[in-house]
C-alpha positions in Angstrom: 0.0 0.0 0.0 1.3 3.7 -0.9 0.1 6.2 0.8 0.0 9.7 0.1 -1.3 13.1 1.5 -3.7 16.1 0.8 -2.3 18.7 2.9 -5.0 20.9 4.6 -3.9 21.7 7.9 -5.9 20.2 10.3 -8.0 18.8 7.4 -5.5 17.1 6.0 -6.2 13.3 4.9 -5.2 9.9 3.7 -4.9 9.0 -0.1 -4.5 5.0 0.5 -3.8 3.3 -2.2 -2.8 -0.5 -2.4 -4.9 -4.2 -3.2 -7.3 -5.6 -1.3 -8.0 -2.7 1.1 -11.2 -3.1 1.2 -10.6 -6.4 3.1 -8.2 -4.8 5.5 -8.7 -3.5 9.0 -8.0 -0.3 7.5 -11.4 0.8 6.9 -12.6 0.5 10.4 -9.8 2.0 11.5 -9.9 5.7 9.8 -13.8 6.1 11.3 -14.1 8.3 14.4 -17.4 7.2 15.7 -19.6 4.1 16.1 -22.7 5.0 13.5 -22.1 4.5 9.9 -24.3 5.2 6.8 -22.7 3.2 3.9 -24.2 4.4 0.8 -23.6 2.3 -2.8 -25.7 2.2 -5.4 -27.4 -1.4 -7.1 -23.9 -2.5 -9.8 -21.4 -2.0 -7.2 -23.5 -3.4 -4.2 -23.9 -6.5 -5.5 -20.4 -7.1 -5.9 -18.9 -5.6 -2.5 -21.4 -4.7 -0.7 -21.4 -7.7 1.6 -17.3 -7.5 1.5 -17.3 -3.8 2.6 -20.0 -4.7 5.7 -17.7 -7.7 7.0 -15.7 -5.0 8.2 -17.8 -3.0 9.7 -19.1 -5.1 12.4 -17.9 -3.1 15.2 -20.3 -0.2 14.0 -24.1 0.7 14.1 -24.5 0.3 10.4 -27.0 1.4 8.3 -27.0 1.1 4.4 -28.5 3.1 1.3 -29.0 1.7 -2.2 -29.1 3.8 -5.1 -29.8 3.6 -8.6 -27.3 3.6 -10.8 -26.7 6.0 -13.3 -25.7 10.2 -13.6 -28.9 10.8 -14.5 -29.6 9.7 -10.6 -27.7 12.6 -9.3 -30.4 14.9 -8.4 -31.8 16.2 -5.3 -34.8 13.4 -5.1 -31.7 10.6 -5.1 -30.0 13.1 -2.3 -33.0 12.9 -0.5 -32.7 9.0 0.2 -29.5 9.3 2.2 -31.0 12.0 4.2 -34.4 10.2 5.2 -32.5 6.9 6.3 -30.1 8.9 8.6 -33.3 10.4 10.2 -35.0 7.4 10.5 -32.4 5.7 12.1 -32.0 8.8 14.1 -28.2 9.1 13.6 -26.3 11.8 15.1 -23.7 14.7 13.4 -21.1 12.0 14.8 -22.0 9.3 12.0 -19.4 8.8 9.4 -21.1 8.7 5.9 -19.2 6.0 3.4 -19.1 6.4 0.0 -19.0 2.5 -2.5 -18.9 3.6 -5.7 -17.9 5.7 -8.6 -18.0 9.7 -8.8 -22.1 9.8 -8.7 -22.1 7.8 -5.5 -19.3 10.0 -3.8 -20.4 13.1 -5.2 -23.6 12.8 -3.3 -22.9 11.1 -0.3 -20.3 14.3 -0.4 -22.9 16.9 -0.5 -25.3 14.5 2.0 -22.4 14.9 4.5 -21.8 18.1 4.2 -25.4 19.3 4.5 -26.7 16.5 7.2 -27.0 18.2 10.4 -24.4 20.8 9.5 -21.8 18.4 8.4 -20.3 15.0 9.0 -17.2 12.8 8.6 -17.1 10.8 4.9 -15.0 8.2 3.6 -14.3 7.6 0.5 -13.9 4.0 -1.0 -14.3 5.3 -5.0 -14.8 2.1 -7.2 -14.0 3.4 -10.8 -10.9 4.2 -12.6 -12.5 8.0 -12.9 -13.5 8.6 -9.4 -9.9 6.7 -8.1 -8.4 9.3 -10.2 -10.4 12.5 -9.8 -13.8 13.2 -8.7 -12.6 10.8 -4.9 -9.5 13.5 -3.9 -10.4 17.3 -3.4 -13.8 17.4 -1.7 -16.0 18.7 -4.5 -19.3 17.3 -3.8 -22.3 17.9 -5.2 -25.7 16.8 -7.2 -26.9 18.0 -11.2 -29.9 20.3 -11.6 -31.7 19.9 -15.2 -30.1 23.2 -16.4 -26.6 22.9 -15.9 -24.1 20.0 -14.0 -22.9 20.1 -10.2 -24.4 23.7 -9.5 -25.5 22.6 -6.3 -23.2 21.5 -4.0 -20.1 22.5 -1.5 -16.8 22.0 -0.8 -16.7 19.3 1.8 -13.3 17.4 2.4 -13.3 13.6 3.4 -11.5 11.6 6.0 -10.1 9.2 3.8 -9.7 8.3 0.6 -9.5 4.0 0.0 -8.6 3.3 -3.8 -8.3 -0.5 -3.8 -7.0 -1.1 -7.2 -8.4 -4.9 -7.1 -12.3 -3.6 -7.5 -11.1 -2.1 -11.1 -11.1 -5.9 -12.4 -14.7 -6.1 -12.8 -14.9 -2.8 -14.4 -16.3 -2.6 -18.3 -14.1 -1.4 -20.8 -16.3 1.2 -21.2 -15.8 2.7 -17.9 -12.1 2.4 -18.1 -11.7 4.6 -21.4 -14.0 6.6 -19.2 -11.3 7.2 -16.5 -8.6 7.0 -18.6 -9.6 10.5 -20.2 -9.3 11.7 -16.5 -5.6 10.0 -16.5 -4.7 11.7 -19.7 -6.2 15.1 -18.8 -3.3 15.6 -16.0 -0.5 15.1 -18.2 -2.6 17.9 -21.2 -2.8 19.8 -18.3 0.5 19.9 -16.6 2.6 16.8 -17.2 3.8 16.4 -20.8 6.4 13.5 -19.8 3.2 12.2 -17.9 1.3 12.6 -21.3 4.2 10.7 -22.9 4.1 7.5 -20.2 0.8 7.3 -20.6 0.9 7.1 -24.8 3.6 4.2 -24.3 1.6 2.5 -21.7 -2.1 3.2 -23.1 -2.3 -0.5 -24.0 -1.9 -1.8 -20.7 -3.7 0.9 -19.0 -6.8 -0.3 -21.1 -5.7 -4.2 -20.8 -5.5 -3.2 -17.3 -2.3 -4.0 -16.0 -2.3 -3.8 -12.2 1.3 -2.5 -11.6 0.7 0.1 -14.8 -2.8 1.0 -13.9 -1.2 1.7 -9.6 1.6 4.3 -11.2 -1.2 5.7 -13.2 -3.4 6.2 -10.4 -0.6 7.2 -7.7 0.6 10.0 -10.3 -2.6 11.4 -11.2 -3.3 11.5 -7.2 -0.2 12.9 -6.7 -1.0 15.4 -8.8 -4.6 16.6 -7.9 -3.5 16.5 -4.2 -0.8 19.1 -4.8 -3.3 21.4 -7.1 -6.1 20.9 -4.2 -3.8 22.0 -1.5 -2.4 24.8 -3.4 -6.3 26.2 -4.0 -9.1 24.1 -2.3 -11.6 26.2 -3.2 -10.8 26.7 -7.2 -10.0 30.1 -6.7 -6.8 30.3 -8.9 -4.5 27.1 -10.2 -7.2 24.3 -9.5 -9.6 25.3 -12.2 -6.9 24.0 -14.7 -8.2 20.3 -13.5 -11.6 21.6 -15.5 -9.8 20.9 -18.9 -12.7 19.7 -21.1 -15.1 19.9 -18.4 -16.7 23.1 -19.6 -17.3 21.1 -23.2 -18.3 17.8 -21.3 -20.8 19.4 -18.9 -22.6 21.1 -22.0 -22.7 17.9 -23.6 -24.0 15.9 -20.6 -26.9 18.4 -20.0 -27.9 18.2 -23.3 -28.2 14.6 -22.9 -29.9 14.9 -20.2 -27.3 12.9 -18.2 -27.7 9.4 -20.2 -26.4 7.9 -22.8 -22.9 9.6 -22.2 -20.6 8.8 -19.8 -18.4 12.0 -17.8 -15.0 10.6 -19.1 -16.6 10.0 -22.4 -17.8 14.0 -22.2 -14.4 15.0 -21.2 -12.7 13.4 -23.5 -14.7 15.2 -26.8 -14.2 18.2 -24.4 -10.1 18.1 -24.2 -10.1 17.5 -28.3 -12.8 20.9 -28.8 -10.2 22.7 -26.1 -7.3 22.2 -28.0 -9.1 22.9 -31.1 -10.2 26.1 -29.8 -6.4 26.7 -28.9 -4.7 25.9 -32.0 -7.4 28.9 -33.8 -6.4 31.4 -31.0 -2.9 30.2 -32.0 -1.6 28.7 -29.3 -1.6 25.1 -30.1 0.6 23.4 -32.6 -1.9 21.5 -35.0 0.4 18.4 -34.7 -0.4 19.0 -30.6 -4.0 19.2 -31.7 -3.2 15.8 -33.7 -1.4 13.9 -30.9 -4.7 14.9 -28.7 -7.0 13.6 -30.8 -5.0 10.2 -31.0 -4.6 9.8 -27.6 -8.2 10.0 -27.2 -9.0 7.8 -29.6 -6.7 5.3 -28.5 -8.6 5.5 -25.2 -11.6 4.8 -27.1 -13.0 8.0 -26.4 -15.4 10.4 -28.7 -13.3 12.9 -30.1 -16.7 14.7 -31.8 -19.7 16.1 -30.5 -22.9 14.0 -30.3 -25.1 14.0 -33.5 -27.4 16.8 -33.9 -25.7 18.8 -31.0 -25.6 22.1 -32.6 -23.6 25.0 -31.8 -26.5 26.7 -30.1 -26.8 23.7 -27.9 -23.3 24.4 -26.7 -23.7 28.1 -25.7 -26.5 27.8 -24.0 -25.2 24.8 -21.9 -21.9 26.7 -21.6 -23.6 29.6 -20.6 -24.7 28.8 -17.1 -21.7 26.5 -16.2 -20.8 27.0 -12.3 -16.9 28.3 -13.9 -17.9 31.5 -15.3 -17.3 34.7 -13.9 -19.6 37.9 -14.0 -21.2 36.6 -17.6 -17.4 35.7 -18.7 -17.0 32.3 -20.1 -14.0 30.6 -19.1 -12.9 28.1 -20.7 -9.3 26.0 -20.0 -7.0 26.0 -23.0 -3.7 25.1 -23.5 -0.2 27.0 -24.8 1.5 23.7 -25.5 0.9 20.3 -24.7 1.4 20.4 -20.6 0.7 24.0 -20.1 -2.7 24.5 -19.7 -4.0 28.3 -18.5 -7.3 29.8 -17.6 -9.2 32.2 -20.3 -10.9 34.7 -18.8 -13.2 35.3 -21.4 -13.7 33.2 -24.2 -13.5 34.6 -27.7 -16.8 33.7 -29.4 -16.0 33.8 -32.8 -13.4 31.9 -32.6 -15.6 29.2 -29.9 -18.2 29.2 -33.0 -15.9 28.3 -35.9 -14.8 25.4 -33.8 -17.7 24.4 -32.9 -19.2 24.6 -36.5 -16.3 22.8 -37.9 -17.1 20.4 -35.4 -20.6 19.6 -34.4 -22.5 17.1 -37.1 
């Protein structure tokens, strides 16, 4: 097991990161209290539900069963979590634990930091994407109809438990999903990162456990550092938005199905270096190697079809990132130097997104 840090002061926490952890005494070991609330939703319960509860005897448990799905991550689905912590009259002391991918954590998140003021929650994230990103940084949060994760808070956990074992019964689809994540730190601030990953996409995707744990501990590693530099995305931590802006348009006007977030960032990262290669920042062989990379990942490097321009804007228009009517967007000067834009030129968003949108 490696284990690394998110220094907060006297917030700081555990990134643990190892095999089997979810069999270890180390998950009864990081809670503070006796009352627990362990949340999963129906995929991953079925697999480690029961495995996750073995070691939790010692503790007044209680458990919560979502569905499965982003287009679950709403305030009704919120609601759940809160109702069984009231019926079973649990205290500000409970310790809210989060099975599952970045849906699951995301809410149990916000449920934690909303329940009587706020509570303790651990985090045991169960895809490549949430192992990688959404687990580390204390963004939490649910989706509203009109835009993604506008409703929310900041709200740090206690723990974070990436067992890298639970990734073996994860679909391929999901894995491209977190690889975009994985590839996003090194577009964003890591071009020898970007590099490793291009020579080790193949077993990334084939998932090689000692490839896939250097992955993982590097793009930790590297969202740690960013979150403790600026927790509250005030300055350097919006750079981790890198395609987010795109995806969360293209999620909304999906209405939260048929796309997955990794899938959305990954069209998003291509239509951001796009946009930065116009404004003539980006090389177009940078644009190229992108594109490849995402491909290789078996990502969507286009738009859905039928999303028009005018689908974009709107959606773009009320993302939680802009400033004062300002659209930001995160583009990149090279390959590894990514930078905030403070306002996005619009001609030169619409001739991108025209060239691109089919």
């Amino acid at each position: 097991m490696k284990t690394l840090n998110v220094d907060l002061g006297e917030r700081t926490y555990p990134i643990h990161i190892g095999h089997n952890l979810i069999d270890s005494d180390l998950l009864g070991s990081v809670i503070r209290g006796h009352q627990v609330l362990l949340v999963s939703n129906e995929t991953v319960a079925s697999l480690y539900l029961d495995r996750v509860l073995s070691n939790l005897t010692a503790f007044e448990v209680a458990t919560v069963i979502l569905p499965d799905g982003e287009n679950h991550k709403n305030i009704g689905t919120l609601d759940l979590i809160f109702s069984e912590a009231l019926t079973k009259r649990f205290s500000r002391n409970v310790t809210m634990v989060a099975l599952g991918g970045g849906v699951v954590g995301d809410i149990v998140g916000f449920a934690a930091a909303t329940y009587q003021r706020g509570t303790d929650f651990l985090q045991i994230p169960t895809t490549l994407l949430s192992q990688v990103d959404s687990s580390v940084g204390g963004k939490t949060g649910v989706n509203h109809r009109l835009g993604k994760n506008m409703i929310g808070a900041f709200h740090q956990p206690i723990a974070v438990l990436i067992d890298t074992d639970i990734l073996k019964t994860l679909p391929a689809r999901e894995m491209s999903a977190g690889l975009a994540e994985v590839i996003k730190y090194g577009l964003l601030g890591d071009v020898a990162f970007l590099s490793w990953i291009e020579d080790h996409l193949d077993e990334l995707i084939a998932k090689n456990p000692s490839v896939l744990s250097k992955a993982i501990e590097h793009s930790c590693k590297m969202k740690a550092a960013i979150v403790a530099r600026d927790e509250r995305e005030h300055g350097v931590r919006a750079l981790l938005n890198l395609g987010h802006t795109f995806g969360h348009a293209i999620e909304a006007h999906l209405g939260y199905s048929g796309c997955l977030h990794g899938e959305a960032v990954g069209t998003g990262m291509v239509l951001a270096a796009r946009v930065s290669h116009v404004m003539g920042l980006l090389s177009e062989s940078d644009v190229i190697r992108t594109v490849s990379i995402c491909k290789r990942a078996n990502l969507p490097v286009r738009p859905p079809k039928g999303m028009t321009p005018n689908d974009f804007l709107e959606h773009m228009a009320v993302d939680k990132k802009n400033i004062d009517g300002r659209l930001r967007l995160i583009l990149m000067h090279s390959l590894g130097m990514a930078f905030v834009e403070e306002q996005a030129p619009m001609a030169v968003l619409d001739d991108v997104l025209q060239a691109c949108c089919h």
